[in-house]
DSSP file (Angstrom, degrees, kcal/mol; ACC not computed):
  #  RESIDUE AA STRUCTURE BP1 BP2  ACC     N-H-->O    O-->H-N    N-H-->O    O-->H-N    TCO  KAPPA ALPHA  PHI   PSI    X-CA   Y-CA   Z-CA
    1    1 A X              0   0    0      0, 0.0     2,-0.3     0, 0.0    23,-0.0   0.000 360.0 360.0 360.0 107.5   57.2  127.0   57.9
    2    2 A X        -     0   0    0      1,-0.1    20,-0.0     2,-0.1     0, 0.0  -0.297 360.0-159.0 -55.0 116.1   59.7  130.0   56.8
    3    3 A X        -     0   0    0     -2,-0.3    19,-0.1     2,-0.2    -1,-0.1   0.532  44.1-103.0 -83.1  -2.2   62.3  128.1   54.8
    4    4 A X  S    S+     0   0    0      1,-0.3    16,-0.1    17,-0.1    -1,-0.1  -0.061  84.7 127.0 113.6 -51.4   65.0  131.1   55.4
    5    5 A X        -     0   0    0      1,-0.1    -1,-0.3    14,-0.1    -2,-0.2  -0.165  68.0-118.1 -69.8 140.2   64.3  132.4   51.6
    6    6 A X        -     0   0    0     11,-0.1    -1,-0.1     1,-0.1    13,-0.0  -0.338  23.2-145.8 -33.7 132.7   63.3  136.0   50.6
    7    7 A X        +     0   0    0     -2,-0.1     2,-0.5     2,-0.1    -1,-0.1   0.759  65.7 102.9 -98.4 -10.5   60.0  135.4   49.1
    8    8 A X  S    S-     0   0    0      1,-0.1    -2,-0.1     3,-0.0     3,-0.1  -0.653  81.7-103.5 -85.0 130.0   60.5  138.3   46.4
    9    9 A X        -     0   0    0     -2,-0.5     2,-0.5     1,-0.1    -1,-0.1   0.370  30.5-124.6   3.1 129.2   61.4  137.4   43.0
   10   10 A X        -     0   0    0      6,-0.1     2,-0.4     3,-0.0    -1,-0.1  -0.972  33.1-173.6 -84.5 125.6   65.2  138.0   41.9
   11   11 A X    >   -     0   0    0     -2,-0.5     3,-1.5     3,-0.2     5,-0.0  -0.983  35.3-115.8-107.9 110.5   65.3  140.0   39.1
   12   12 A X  T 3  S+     0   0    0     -2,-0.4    -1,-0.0     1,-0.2    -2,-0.0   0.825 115.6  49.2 -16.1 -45.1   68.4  141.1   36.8
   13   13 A X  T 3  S+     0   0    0      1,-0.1     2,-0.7     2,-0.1    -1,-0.2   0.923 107.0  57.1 -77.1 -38.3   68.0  144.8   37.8
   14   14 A X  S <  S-     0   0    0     -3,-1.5     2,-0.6     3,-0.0    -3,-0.2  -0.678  84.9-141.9 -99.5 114.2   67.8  144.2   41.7
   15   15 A X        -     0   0    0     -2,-0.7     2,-0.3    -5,-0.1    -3,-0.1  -0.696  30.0-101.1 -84.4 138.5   70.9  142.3   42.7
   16   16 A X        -     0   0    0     -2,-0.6     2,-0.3     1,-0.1     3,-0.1  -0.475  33.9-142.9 -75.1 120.9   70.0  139.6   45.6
   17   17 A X        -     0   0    0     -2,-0.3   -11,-0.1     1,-0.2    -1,-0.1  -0.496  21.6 -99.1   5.6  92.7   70.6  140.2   49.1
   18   18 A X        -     0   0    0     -2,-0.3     2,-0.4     1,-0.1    -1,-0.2   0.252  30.0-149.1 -12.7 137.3   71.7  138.0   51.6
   19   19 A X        -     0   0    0     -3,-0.1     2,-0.1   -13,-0.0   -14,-0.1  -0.914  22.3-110.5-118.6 168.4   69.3  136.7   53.8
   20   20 A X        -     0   0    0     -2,-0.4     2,-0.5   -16,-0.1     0, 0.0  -0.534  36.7-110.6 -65.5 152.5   70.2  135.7   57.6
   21   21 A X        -     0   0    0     -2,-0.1     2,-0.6   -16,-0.0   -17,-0.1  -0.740  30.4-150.2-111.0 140.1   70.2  132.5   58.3
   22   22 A X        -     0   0    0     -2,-0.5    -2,-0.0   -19,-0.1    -1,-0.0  -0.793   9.1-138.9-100.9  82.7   67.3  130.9   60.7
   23   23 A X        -     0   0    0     -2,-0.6     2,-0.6     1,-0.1   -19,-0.0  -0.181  31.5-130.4 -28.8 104.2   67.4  127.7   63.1
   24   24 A X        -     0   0    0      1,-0.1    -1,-0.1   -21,-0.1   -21,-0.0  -0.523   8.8-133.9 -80.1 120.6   64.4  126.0   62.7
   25   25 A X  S    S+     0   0    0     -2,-0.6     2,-0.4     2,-0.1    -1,-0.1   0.727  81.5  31.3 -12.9 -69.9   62.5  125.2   65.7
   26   26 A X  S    S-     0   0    0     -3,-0.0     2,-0.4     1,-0.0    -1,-0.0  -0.898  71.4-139.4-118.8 154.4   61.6  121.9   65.4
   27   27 A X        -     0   0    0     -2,-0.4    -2,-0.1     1,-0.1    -1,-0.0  -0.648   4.3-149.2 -93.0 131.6   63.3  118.9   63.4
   28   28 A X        +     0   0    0     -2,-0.4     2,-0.4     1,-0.1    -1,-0.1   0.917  63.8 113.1 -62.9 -25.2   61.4  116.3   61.3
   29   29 A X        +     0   0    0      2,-0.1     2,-0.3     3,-0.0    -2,-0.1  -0.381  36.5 162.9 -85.8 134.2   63.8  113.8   61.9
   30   30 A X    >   -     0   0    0     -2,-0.4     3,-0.5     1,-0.0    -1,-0.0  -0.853  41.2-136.1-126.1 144.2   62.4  110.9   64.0
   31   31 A X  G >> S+     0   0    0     -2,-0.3     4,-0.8     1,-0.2     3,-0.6  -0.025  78.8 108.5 -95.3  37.5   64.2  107.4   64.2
   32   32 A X  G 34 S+     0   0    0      1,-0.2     3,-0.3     2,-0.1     4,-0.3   0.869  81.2  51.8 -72.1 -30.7   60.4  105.6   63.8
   33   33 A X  G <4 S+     0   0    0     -3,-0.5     4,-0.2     1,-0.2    -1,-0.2   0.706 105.0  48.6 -75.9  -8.1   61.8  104.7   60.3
   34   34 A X  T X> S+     0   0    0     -3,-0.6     4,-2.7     1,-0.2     3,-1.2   0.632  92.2  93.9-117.7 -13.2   65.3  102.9   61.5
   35   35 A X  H 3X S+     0   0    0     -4,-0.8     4,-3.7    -3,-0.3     5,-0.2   0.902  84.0  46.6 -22.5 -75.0   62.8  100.8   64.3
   36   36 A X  H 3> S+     0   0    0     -4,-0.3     4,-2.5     2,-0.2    -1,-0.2   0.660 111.0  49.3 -64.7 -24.3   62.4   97.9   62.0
   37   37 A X  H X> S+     0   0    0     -3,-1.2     4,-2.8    -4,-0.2     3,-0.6   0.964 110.8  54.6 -74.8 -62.3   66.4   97.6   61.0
   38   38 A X  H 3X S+     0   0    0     -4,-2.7     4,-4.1     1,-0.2     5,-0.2   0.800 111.6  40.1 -25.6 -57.4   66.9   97.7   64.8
   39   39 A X  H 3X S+     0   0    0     -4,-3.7     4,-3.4     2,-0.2    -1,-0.2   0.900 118.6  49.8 -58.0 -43.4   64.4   94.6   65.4
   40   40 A X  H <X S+     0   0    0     -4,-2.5     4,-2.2    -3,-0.6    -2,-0.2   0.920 117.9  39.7 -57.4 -41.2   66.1   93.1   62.3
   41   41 A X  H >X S+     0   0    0     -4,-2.8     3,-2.3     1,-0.2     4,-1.6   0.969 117.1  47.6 -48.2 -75.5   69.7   93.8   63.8
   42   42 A X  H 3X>S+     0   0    0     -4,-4.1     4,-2.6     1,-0.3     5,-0.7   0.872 107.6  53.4 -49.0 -58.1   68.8   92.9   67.0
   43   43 A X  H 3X5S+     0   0    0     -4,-3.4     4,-3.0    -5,-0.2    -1,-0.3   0.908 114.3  55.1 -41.8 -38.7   66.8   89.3   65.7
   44   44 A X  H <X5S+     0   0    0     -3,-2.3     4,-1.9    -4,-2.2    -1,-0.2   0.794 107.5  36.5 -54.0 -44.9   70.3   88.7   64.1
   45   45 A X  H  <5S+     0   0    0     -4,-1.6     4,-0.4    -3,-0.4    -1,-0.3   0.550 120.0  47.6 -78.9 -15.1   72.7   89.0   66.5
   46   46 A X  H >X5S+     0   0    0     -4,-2.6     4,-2.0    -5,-0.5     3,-0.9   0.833 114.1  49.2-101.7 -32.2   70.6   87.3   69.3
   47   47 A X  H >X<S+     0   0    0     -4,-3.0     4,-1.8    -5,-0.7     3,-0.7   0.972 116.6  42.7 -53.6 -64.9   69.6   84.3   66.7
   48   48 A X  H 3< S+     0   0    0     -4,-1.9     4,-0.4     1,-0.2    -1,-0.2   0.433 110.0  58.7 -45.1  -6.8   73.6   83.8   65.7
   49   49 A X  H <> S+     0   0    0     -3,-0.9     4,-2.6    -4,-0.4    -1,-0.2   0.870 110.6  43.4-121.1 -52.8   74.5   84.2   69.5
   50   50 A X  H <X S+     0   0    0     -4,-2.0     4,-1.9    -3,-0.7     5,-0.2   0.748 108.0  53.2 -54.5 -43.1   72.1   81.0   70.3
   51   51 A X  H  X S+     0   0    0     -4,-1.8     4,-2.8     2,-0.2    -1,-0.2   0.876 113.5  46.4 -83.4 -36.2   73.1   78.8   67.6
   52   52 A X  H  > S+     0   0    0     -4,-0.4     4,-1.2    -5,-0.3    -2,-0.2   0.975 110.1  52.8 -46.2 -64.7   76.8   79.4   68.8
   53   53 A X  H >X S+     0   0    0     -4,-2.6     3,-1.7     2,-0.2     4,-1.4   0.863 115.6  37.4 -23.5 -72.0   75.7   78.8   72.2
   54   54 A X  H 3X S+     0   0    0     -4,-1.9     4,-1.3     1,-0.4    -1,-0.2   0.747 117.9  55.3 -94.3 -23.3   73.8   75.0   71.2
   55   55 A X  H 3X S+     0   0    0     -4,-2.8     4,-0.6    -5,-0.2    -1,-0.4   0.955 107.9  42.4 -78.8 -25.5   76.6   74.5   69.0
   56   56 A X  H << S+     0   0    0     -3,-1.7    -2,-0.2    -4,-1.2    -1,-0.2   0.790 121.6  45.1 -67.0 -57.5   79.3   75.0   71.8
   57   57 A X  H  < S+     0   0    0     -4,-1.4    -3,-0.2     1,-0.2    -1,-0.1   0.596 115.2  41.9 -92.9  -4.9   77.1   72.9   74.1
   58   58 A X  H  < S+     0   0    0     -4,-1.3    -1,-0.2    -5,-0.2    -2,-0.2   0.542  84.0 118.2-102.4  -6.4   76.1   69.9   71.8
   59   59 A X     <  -     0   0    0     -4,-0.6     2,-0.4    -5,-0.2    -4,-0.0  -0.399  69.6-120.4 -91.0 121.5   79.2   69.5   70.3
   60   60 A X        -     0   0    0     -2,-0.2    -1,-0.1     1,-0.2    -2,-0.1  -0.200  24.8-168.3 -66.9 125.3   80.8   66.3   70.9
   61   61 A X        +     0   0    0     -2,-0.4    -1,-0.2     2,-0.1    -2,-0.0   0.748  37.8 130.0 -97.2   5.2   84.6   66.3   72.8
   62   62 A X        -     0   0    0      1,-0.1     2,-0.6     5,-0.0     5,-0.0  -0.157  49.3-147.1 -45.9 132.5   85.9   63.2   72.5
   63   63 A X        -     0   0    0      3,-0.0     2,-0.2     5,-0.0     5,-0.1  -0.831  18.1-178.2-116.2 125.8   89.3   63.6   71.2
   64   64 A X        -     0   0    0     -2,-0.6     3,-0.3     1,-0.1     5,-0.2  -0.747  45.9-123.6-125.1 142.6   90.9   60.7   68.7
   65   65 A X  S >  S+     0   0    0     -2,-0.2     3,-1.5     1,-0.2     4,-0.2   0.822 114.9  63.4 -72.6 -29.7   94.2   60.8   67.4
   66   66 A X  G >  S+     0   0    0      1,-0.2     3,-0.6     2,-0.2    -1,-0.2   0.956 103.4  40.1   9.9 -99.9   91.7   60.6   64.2
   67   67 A X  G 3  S+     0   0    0     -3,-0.3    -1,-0.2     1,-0.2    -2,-0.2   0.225 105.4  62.7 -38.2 -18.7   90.2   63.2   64.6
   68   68 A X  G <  S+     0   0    0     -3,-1.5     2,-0.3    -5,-0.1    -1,-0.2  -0.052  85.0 106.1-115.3   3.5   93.5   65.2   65.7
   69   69 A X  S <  S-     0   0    0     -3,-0.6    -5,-0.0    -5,-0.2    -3,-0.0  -0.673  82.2-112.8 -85.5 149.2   95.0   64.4   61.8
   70   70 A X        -     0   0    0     -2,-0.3     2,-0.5     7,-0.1     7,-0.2  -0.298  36.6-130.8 -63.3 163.1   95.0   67.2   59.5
   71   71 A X        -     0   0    0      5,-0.1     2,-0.2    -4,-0.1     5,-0.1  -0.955  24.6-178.7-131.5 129.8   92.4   66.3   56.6
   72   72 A X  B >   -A   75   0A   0      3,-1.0     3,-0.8    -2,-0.5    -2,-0.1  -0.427  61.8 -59.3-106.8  55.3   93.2   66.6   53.2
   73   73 A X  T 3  S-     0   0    0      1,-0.2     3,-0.1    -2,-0.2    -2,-0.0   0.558 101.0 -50.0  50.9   8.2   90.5   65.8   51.0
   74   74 A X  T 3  S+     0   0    0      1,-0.4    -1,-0.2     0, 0.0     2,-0.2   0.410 122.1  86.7 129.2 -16.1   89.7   62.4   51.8
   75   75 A X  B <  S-A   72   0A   0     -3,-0.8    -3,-1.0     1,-0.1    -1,-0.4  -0.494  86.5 -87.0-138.7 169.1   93.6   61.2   51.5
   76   76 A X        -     0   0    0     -2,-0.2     2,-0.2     1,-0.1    -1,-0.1  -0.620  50.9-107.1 -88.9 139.7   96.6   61.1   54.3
   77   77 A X        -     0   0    0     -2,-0.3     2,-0.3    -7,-0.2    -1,-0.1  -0.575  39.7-173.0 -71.1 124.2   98.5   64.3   54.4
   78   78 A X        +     0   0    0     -2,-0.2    -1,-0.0     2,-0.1    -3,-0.0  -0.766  51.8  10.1-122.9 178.0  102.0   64.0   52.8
   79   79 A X  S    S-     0   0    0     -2,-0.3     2,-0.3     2,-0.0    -2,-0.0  -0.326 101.0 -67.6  76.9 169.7  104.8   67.0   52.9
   80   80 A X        -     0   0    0      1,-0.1     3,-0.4     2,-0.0    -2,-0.1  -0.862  33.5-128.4-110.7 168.1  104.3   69.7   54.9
   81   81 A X  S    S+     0   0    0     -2,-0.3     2,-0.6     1,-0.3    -1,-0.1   0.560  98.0  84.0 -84.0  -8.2  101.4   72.4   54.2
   82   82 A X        +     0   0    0      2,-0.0    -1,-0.3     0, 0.0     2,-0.2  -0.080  66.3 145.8 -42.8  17.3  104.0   74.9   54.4
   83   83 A X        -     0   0    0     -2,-0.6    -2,-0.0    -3,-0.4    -4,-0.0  -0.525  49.4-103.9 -91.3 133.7  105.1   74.5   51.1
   84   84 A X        -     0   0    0     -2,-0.2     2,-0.2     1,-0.0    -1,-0.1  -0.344  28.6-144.6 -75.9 137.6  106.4   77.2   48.6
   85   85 A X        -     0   0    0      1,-0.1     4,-0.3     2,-0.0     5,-0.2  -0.638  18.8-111.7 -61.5  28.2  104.4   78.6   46.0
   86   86 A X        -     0   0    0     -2,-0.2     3,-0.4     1,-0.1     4,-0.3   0.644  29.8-124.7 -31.6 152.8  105.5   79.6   42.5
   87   87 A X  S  > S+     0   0    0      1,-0.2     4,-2.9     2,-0.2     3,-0.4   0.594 101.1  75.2 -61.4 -21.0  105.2   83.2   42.3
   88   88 A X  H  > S+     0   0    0      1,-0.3     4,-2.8     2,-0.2     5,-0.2   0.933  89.8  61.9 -40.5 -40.9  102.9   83.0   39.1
   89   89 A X  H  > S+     0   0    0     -3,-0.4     4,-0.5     1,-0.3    -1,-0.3   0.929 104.6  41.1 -68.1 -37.4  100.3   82.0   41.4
   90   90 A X  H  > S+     0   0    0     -3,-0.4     4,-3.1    -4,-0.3    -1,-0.3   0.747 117.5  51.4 -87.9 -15.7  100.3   85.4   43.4
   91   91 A X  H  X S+     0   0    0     -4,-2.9     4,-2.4     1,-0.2    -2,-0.2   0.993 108.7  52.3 -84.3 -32.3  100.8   87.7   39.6
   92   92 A X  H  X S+     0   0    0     -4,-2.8     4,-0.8    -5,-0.3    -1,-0.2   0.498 110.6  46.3 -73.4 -18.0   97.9   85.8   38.3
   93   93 A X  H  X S+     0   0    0     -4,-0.5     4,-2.1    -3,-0.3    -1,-0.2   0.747 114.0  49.8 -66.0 -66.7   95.9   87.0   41.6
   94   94 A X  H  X S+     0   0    0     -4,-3.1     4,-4.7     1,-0.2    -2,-0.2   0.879 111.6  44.7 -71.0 -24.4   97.2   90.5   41.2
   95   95 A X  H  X S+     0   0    0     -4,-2.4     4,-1.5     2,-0.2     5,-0.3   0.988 110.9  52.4 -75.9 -41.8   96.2   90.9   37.4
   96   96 A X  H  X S+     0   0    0     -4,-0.8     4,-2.0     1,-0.2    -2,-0.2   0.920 117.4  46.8 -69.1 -32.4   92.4   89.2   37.9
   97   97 A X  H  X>S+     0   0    0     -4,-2.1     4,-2.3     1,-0.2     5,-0.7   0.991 110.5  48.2 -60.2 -56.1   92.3   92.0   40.7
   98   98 A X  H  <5S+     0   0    0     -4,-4.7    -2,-0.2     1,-0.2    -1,-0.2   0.846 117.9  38.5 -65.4 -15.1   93.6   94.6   38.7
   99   99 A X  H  X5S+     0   0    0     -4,-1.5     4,-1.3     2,-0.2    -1,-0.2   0.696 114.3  55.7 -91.5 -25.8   91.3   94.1   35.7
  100  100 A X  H  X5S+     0   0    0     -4,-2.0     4,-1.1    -5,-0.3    -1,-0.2   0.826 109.7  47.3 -57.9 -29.9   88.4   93.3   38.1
  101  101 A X  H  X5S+     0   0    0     -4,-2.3     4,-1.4     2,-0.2    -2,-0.2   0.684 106.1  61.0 -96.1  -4.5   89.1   96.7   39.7
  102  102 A X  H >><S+     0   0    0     -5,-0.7     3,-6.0     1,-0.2     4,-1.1   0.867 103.9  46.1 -68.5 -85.6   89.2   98.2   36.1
  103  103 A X  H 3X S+     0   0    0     -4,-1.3     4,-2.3     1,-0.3     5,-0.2   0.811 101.9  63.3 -32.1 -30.6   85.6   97.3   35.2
  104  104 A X  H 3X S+     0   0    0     -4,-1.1     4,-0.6     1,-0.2    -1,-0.3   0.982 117.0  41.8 -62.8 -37.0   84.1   98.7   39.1
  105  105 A X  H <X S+     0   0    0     -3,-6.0     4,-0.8    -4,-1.4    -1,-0.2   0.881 114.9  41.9 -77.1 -26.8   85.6  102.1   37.3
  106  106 A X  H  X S+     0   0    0     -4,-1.1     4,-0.8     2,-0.2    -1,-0.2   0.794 106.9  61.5 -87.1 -30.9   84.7  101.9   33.9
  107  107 A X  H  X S+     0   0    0     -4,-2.3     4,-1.3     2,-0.3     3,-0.5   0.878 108.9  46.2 -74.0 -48.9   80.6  100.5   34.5
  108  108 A X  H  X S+     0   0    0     -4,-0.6     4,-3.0     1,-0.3     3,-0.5   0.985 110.3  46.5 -52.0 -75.9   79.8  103.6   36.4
  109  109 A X  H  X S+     0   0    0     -4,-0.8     4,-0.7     1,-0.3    -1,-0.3   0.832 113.8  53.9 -51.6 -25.4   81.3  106.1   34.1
  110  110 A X  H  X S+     0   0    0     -4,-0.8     4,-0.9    -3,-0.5     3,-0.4   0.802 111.1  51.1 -87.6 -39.8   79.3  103.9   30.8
  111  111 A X  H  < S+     0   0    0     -4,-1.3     8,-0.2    -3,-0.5    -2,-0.2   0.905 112.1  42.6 -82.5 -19.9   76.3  104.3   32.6
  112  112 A X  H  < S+     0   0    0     -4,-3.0     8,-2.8     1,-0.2     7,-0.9   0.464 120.0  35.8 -99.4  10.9   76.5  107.9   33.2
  113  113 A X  H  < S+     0   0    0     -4,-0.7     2,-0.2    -3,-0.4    -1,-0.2   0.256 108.1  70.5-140.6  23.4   77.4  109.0   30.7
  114  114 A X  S >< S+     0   0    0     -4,-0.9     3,-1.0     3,-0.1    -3,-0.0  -0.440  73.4  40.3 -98.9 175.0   75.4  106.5   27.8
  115  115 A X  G >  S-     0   0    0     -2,-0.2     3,-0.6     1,-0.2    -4,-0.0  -0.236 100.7 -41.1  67.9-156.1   71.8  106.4   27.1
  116  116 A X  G 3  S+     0   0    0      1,-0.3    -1,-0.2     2,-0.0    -2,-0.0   0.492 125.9  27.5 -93.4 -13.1   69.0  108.0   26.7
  117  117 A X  G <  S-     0   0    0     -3,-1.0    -1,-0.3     3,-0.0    -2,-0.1  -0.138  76.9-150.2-134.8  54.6   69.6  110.5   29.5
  118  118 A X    <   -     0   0    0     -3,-0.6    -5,-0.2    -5,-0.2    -6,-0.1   0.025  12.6-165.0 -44.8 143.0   73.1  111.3   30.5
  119  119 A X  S    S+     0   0    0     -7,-0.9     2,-0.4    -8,-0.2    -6,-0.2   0.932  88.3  44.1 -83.8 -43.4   73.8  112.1   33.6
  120  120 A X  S    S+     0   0    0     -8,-2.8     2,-0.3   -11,-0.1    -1,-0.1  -0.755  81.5 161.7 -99.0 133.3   77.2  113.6   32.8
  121  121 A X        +     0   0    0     -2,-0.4     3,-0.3     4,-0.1    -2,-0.0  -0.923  35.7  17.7-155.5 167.7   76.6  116.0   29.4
  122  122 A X  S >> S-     0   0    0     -2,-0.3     3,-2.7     1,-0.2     4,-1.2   0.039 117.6  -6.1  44.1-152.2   78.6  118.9   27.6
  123  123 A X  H 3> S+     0   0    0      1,-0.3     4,-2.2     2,-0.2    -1,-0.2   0.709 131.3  61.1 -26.9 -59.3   82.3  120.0   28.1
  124  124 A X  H 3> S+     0   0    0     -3,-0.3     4,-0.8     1,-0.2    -1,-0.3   0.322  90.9  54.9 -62.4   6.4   82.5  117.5   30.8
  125  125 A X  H <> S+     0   0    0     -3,-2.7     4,-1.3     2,-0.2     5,-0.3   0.658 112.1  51.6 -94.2 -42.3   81.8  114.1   29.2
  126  126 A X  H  X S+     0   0    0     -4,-1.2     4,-1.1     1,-0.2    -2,-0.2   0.974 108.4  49.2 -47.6 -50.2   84.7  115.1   26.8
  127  127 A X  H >< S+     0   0    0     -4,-2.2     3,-0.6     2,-0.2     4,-0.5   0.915 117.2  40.5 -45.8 -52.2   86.9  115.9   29.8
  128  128 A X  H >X>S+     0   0    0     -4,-0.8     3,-3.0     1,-0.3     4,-2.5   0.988 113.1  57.3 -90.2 -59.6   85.9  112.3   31.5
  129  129 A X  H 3<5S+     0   0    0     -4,-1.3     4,-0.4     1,-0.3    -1,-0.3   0.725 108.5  49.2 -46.6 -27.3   86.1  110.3   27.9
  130  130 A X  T <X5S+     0   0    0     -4,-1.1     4,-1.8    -3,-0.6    -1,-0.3   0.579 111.8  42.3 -73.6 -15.0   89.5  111.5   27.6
  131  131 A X  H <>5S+     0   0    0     -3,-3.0     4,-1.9    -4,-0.5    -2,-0.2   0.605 109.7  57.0-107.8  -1.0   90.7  110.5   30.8
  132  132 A X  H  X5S+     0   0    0     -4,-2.5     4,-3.7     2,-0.2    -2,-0.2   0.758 109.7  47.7 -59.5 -28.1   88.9  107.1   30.7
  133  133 A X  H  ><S+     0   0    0     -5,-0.5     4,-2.1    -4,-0.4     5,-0.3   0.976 111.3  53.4 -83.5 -47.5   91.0  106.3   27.1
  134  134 A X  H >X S+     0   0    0     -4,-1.8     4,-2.0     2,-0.2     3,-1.6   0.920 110.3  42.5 -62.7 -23.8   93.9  107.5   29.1
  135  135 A X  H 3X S+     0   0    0     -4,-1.9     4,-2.4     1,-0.3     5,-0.2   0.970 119.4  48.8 -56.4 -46.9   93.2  104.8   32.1
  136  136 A X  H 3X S+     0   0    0     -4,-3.7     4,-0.9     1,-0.2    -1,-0.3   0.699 107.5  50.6 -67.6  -2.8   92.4  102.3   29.5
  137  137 A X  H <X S+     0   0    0     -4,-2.1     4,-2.3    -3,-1.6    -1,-0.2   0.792 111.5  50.5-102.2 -16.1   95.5  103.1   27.6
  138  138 A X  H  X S+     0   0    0     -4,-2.0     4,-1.9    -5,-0.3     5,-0.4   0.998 107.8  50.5 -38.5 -81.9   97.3  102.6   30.8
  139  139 A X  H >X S+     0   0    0     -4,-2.4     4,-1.6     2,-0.2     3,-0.8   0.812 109.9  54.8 -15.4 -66.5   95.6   99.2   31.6
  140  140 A X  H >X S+     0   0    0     -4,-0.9     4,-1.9     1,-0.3     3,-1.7   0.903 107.2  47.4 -60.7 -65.6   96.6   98.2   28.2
  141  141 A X  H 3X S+     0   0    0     -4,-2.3     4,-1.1     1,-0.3    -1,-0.3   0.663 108.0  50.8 -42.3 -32.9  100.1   99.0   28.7
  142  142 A X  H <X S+     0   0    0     -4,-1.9     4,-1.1    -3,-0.8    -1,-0.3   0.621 114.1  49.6 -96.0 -16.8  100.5   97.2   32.2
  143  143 A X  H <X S+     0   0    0     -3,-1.7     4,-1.0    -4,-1.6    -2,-0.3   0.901 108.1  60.3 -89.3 -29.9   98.7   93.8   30.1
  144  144 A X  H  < S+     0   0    0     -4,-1.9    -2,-0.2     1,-0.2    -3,-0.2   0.868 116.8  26.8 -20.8 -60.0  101.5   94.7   27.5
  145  145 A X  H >X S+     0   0    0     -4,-1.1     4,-2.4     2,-0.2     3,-0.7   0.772 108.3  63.4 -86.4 -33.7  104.1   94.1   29.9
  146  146 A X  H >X S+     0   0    0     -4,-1.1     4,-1.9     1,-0.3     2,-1.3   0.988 114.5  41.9 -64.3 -78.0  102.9   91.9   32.1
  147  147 A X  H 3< S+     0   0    0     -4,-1.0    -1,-0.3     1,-0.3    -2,-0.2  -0.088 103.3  61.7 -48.8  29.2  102.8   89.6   29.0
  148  148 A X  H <4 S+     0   0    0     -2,-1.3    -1,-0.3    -3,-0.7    -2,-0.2   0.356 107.0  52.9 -50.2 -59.8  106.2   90.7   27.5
  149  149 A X  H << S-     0   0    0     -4,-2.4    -2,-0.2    -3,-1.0    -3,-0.1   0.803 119.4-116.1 -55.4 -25.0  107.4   89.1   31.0
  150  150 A X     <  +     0   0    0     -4,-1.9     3,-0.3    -5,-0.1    -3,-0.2   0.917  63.4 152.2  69.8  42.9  105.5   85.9   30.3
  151  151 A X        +     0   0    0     -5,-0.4   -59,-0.1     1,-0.2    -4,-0.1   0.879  69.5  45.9 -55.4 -45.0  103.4   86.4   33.1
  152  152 A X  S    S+     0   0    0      2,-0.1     2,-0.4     1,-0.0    -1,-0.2  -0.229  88.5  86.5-116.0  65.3  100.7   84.4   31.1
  153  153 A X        -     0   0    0     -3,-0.3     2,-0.6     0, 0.0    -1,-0.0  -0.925  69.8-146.1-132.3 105.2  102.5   81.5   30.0
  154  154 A X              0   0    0     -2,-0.4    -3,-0.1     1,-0.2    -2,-0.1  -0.819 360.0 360.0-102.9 141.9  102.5   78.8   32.5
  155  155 A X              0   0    0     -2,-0.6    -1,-0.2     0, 0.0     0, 0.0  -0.147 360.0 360.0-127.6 360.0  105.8   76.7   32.4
């Protein structure tokens, strides 16, 4: 099968030549490989579709003012569940996110560019190590502040 390519050497002396570019007749790709996800999709959706169904149709309907109470853990609901929050709760939410989202950045870049093989090598691991220290010196600075505020002291 003619791949497109010149088949003579490139040489310093001869500078290379464009080649035209060539449709190839026939295509390799066949969906015989994606068969078995299909059967798997398919078994999934039609299993889940059934147990909905028998759950739908076994399900007992009596309805008891019981039954109709909100359930709290075992105990009679008092207050309403509408109840205001401290805000702490939602900055303590946003910091385990932002420092969770730190590591998803930082593990990639430690693996590609540590070990025995780097992926990422010369000028450019200097370039990326310098703008990792600055993201971490960022980071550092937003837990600076956030604790300055007395985000994590709870009162």
């Amino acid at each position: 099968m003619d791949s497109g390519r010149d088949p003579r050497p490139v040489t310093w002396e001869e500078p290379m030549q464009p080649v035209p570019f060539k449709m190839p007749l026939e295509c390799d790709f066949s969906l015989d490989a994606y068969y078995p996800v299909l059967i798997f999709l398919a078994i999934v959706i039609g299993l889940a579709s059934v147990i909905m169904v028998i759950a739908h149709v076994l399900n007992p309907k009596r309805a008891t003012p019981v039954k109709q109470m909100p359930y709290e853990s075992g105990m009679d609901p008092i207050g309403d569940a509408r109840g205001k929050f401290d805000v702490r709760f939602y900055l303590v939410a946003i910091l385990f996110l932002v420092f969770d989202v730190e590591l998803l950045f930082m593990y990639p870049w430690a693996v590609a560019t540590q070990g025995e093989t780097p992926v990422i090598v010369g000028a450019l691991r200097t370039v990326i190590f310098w703008e990792m220290l600055v993201f971490v010196g960022t980071l550092l600075l937003a837990w600076a502040v956030a604790w300055r505020k007395g985000v994590f002291q709870w009162r």
